[in-house]
N, C-alpha and C positions, 0 to 999 in steps of 0.2 A: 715766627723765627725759631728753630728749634734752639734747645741748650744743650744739646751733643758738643761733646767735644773731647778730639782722640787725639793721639800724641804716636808718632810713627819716629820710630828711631834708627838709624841708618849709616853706616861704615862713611862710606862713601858717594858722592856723586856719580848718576845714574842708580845704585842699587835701588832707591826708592820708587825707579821706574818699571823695572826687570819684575820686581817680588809683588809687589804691592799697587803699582800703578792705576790700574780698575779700579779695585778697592777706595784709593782714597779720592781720584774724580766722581766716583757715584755718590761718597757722602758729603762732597763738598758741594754736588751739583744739588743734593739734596735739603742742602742748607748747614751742615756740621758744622764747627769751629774743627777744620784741621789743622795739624801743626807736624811739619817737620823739624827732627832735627837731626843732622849732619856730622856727622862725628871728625872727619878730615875732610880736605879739598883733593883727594886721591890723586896726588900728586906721582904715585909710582904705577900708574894708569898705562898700560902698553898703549900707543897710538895707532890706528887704522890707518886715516888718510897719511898718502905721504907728502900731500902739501903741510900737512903740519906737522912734522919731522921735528921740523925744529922746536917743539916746543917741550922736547924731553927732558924726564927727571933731571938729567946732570946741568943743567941748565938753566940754575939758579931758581926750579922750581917755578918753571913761568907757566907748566901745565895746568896748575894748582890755579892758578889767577885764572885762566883760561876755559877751566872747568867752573867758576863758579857762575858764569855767565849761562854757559850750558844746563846749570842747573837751575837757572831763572825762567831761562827757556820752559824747560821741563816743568816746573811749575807752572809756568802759566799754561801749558797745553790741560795739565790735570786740573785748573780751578782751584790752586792751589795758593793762598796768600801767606800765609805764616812760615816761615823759613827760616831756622834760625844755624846758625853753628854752633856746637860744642864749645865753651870758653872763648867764642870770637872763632874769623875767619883763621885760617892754620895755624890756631892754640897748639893743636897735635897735628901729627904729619900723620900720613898715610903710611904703614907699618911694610907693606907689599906682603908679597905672599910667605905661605910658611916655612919657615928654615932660612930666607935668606940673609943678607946683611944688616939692611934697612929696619930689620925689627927689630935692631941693639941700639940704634940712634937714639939718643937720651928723650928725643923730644918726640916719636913714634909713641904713638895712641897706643900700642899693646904696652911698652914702659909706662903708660899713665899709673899713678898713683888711682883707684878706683876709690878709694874714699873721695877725694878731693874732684872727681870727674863726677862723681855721683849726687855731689853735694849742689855743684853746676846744675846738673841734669832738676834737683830737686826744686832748684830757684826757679827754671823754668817751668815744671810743674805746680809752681806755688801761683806762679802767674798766670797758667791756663788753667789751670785747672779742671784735666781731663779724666772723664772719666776710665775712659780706656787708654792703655801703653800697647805697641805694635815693636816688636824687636823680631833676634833672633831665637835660637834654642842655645843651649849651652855647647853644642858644638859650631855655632855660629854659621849655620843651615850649611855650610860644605866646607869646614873648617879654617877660611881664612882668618888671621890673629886677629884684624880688626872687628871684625862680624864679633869672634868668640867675648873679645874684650867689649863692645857693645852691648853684647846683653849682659856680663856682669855688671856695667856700669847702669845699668836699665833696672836690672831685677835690684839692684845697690839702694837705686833712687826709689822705685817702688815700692819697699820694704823699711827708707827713712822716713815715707811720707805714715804709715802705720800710726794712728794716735795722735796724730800732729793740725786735725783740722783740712786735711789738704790731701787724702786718701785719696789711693786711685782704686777704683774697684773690680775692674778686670787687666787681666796681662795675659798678652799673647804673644805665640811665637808663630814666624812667618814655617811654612812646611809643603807640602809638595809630594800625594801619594804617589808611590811605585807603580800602583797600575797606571796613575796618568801616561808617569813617564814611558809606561811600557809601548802604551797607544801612541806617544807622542814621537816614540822611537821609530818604531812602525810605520807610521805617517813620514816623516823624513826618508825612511829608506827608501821608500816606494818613490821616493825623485823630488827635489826641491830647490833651492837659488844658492843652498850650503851644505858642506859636506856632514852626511848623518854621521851619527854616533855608529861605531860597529857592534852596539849590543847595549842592555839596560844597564852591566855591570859597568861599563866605561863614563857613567853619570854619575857624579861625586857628588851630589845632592839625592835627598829622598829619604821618608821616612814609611813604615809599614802602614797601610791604609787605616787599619785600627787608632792609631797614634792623632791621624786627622782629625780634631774634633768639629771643627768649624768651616763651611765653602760658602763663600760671597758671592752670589750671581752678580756680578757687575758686567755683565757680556754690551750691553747697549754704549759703555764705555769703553771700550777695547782701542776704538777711534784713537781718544785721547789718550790711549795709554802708547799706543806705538808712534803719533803724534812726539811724547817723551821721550821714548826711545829714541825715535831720531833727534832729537834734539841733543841728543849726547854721542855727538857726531863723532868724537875722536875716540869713541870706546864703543858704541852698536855700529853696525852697519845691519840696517832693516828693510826686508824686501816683503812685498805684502801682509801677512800675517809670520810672519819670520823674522828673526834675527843672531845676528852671531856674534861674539867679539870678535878680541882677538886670534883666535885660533880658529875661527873659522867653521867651528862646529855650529850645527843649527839648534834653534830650538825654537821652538811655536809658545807665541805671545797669547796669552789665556788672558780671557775675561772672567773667568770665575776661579778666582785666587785662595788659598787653602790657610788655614792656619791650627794650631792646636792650645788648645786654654792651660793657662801655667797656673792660673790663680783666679780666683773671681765665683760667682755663680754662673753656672751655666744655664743658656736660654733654651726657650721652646725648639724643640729639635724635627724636621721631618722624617716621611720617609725612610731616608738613608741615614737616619741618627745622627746627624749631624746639625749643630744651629745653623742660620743663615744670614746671620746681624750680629758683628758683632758687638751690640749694644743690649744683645739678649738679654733677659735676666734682670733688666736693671730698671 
């Protein structure tokens, strides 16, 4: 039985299947102690189907209930047992996107007090005791508030454990090089089940290939990752190795998922200078 055990931190229901997905069905299939944790019940979630119309935000938040179900799904397609939410199920709402209204409601996760979210995040950490944490970057990988507020509260808790017995020894953030997307753009135009992107510049995610320090060959899991995908029916609509939200743009579901080391030692690197575990090093 291995004693891995990583800790994946996450806005919202579905993000942990979009960024991460691969990644965390190969180590759980592997035997890891995985653990999510959920930051809201993405309550300000645009809906795809329009049988479930009715379950939107102004609607006393019955998306929120509706989505945590979907993320059980999700879980269990990745071999995923550990689940937990941030301060209980919708402690924090779902902030929405940047600038609008919903990100001044007292009780939206971008208003969280980060001392007091991180101190949460650190109990659960005292209880797994993982050695690796999985978040975003400080611009919360394409600047939505809750992503950005997610890794403050990540890197918060990471940084209380310091000295404490209860240290995590690496920190990552989820990332995504430019040439990917450049390939991935390419491949889309050339004809697919969703409307491409009209160019690399119009992808509001992506960091310079250098900045990538880490690629997880998780490909033989790809299955279960889009498995997740669709089980977060009212926010993917997934068509073979594809998916879109809500706008309809495409993007192709990768098995080998990128990230860049914030903290920790870094492991044996190949090749392409990059490690391939993130458990390297330790």
């Amino acid at each position: 039985m291995s004693d891995r055990r990583i800790l994946f931190v996450h806005a919202h229901p579905d993000d942990e299947s979009i960024g991460t997905g691969a990644t965390m069905a190969r180590y759980a299939a592997e035997g890891a102690h995985v653990t999510l944790v959920t930051c809201t019940l993405g309550e300000e979630g645009e809906i795809i189907p329009a049988d479930l119309a009715e379950l939107a935000a102004d609607q006393k938040d019955e998306l929120g209930s509706f989505r945590i179900d979907e993320l059980d799904a999700a879980c269990a397609a990745l071999g995923v047992t550990d689940q937990r939410f941030l301060g209980g199920p919708g402690h924090w709402r779902d902030s929405g996107m940047a600038g609008v209204a919903s990100n001044e409601r007292t009780e939206a996760f971008w208003q969280a007090d980060v001392e007091d979210a991180a101190a949460r995040l650190e109990e659960i950490i005292k209880d797994v005791g993982p050695q690796v944490i999985v978040t975003y970057d400080d611009n919360g990988y394409y600047g939505h508030p809750d992503h950005i507020q997610a890794h403050r509260v990540a890197w918060r808790a990471f940084e209380r454990t310091q000295g404490t017995g209860h240290e995590v020894a690496k920190f990552y953030a989820t990332a995504m090089p430019r040439s990917v997307i450049a390939r991935s753009v390419a491949v889309l135009q050339a004809g697919g089940p969703f409307r491409a992107p009209g160019s690399v510049d119009e992808v509001a995610y992506g960091v310079p290939d250098d900045q990538v320090t880490t690629a997880v060959d998780a490909r033989p899991y790809l299955p279960q990752k889009l498995a997740a995908l669709a089980a977060h029916r009212t926010q993917v609509t997934v068509d073979g190795a594809h998916f879109a939200l809500s706008d309809n743009v495409g993007q192709q579901a990768f098995g080998v998922e990128y990230y860049t080391l914030l903290a920790g030692p870094k492991g044996p690197v190949g090749p392409d200078g990059r490690e391939s575990d993130l458990f390297g090093g330790l």
